[in-house]
C-alpha positions in Angstrom: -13.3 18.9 28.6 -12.2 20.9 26.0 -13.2 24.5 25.5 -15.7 25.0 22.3 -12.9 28.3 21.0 -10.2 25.5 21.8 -11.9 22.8 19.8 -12.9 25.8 17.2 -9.5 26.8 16.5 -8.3 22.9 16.4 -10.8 22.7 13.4 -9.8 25.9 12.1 -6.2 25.1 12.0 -6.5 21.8 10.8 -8.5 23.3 7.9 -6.1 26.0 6.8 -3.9 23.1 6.7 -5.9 21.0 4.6 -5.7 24.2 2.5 -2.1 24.2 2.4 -1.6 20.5 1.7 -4.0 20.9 -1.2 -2.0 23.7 -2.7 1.5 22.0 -2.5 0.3 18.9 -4.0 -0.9 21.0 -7.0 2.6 22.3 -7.3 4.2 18.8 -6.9 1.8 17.9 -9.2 2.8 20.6 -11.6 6.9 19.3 -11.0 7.4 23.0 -8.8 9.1 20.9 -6.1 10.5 24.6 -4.1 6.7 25.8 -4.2 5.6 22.0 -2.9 7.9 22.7 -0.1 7.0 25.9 0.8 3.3 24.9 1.3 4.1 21.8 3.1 6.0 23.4 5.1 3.4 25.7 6.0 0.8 23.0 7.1 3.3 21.2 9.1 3.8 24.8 11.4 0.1 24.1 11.8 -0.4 20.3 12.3 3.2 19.6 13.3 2.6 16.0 14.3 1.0 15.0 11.0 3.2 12.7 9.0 1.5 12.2 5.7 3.1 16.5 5.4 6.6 15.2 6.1 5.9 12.5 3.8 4.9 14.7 1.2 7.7 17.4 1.9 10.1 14.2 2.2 9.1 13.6 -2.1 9.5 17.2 -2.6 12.8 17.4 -1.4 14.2 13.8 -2.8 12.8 15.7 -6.5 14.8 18.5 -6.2 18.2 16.2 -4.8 17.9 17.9 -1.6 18.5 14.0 0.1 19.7 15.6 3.5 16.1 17.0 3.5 14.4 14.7 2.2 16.3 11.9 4.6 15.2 14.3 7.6 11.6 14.1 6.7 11.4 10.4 6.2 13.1 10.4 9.4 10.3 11.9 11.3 7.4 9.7 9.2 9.5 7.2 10.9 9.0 8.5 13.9 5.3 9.1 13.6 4.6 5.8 12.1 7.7 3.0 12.9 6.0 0.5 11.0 5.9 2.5 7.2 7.4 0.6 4.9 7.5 3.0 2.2 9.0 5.6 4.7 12.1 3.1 5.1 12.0 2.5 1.1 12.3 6.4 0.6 14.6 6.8 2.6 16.7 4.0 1.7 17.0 5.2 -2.0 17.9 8.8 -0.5 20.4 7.1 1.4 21.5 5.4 -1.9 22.5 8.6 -3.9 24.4 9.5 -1.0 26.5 6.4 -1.1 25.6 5.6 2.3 24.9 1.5 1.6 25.0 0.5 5.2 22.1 2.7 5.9 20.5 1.4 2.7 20.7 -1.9 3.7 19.2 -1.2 7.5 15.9 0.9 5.7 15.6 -1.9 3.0 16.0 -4.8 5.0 13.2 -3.4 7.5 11.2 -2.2 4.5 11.2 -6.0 3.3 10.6 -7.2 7.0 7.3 -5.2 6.7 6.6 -5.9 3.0 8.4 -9.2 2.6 7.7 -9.6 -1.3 8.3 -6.2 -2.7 10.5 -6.4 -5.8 11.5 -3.2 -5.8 13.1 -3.1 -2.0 15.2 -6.1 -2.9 16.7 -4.0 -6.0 17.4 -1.2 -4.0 19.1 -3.6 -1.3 21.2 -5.1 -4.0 22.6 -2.4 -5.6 23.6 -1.3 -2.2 25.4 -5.0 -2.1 26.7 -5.0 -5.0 28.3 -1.1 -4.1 29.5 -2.8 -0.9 31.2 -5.3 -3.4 28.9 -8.1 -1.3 28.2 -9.4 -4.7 26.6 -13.3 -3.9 24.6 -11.5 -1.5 22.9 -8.7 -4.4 22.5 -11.4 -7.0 20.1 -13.3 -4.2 18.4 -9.4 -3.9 18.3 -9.3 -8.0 17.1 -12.9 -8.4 13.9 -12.3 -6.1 13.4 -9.2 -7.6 13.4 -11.0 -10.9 11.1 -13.6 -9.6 8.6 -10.9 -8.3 8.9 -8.4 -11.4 10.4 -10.3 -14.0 9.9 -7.0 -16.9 12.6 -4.7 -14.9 15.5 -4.2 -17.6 17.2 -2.6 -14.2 17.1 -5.7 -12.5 18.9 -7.6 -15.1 21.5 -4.9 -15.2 22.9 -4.7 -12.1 22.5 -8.5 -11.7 24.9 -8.9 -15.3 26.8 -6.0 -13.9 27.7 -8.2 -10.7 28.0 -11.2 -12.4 30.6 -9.2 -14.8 32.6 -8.2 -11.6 32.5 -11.9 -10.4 34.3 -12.8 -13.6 31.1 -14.6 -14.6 31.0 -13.7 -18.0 28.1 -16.0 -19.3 26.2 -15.4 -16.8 26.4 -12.2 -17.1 25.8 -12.2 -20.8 22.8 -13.8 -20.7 21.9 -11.1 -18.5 22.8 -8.3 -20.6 20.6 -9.5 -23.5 17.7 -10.1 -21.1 17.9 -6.5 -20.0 18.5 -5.5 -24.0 15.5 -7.4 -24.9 13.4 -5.3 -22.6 15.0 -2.2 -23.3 16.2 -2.2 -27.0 17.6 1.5 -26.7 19.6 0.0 -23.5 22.9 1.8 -24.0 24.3 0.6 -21.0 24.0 -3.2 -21.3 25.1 -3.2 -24.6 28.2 -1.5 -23.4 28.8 -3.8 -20.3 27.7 -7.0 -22.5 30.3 -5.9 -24.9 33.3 -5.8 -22.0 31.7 -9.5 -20.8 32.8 -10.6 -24.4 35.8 -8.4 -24.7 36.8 -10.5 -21.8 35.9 -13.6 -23.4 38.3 -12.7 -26.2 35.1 -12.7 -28.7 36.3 -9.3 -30.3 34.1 -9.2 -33.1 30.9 -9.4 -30.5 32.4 -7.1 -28.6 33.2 -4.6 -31.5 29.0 -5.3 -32.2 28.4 -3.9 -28.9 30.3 -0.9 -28.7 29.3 0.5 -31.9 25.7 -0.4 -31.1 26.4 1.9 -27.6 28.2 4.7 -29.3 25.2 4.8 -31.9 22.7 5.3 -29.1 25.1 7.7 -27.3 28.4 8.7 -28.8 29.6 10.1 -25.5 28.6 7.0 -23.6 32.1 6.6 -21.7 32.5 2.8 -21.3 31.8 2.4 -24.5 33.9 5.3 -25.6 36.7 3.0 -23.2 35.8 -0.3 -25.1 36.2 1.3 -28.5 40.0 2.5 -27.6 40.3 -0.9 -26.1 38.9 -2.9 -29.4 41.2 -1.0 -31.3 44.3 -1.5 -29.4 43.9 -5.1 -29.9 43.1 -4.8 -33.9 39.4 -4.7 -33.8 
């Protein structure tokens, strides 16, 4: 049995770490990610078993692009709780701006085995796909993320963008303008829906589309590179 100052300091430190935890989501709150950290990291010296710190660390870091750290902390929510999906989805994404797409493909695919109709792991799966250049198997990813959240302009992106590497053009138009429709300002899509028609040889389209990027974002490189292309052949 334990000893009462054994159970007292048990209670004690658990509530200086309550303390702490309450601090450093203030700071999160407040976007002062390296504060966030410190006071996580203080009340997981005290309760260094308790995963909703790392968790909480884990966002910290990923908000400050410290994705080693925040990777490492995911790692041990994983470790503390094996069947968190959000843990693998976090992770995954951290993974993702990392460029390692094998190991976002292992935390999304077990984040969907646990959460089997989440649209936003099976974006995050195929973009990592579609990186891979495993394009059928990211527009199946995009299309049931479209059938579980059919408002994401993202999802309509990278699904035209693949289709546009497929050679797919109409596909991938139709795309674009879905993605356009739900994001007017949507620099991006005009841009890659304006190479789909550039491809098709529909120049004046095209010409549309780049001038509607530029005037959204005059440095916006692919359309800066459709422009010079436009022009080269007359339009």
């Amino acid at each position: 049995m334990p000893k009462p100052n054994t159970l007292f300091a048990t209670a004690e430190s658990a509530k200086n770490a309550q303390v702490f935890l309450d601090s450093g989501t203030t700071l999160f709150n407040k976007g002062d990610n390296d504060g966030a950290i410190a006071e996580f990291t203080k009340a997981i010296q005290l309760e260094p078993n308790n995963a909703r710190f790392y968790n909480l660390r884990g966002g910290a870091c990923f908000n400050k692009r410290d994705y080693d750290g925040a990777i490492a902390d995911f790692s041990r929510v994983i470790q503390f709780e094996p069947n968190n999906p959000e843990a693998y989805c976090f992770r995954a994404v951290a993974y993702r701006f990392k460029s390692e797409y094998d190991k976002v493909i292992a935390d999304s695919t077990k984040a969907m085995q646990l959460v089997p109709n989440n649209a936003e792991i099976h974006f995050i799966r195929g973009t990592a796909y579609h990186h891979k250049r495993i394009y059928d198997s990211a527009i199946v990813d995009f299309t049931r993320s479209i059938q579980l959240k059919p408002d994401n302009s993202l999802v309509y992106y990278g699904r035209a963008t693949t289709y546009l590497y497929k050679g797919d053009y109409d596909s991938a138009i139709t795309d674009f303008i879905k993605a356009i429709q739900l994001a007017p300002d949507y620099k991006e899509a005009y841009s890659g829906r304006g190479v789909a028609y550039f491809a098709k040889h529909d120049f004046i389209k095209a010409r549309a589309d780049a001038n509607m990027a530029l005037r959204y974002d005059n440095n916006h490189k692919e359309a800066i590179d459709l422009d010079e292309a436009l022009k080269r052949v007359g339009y």
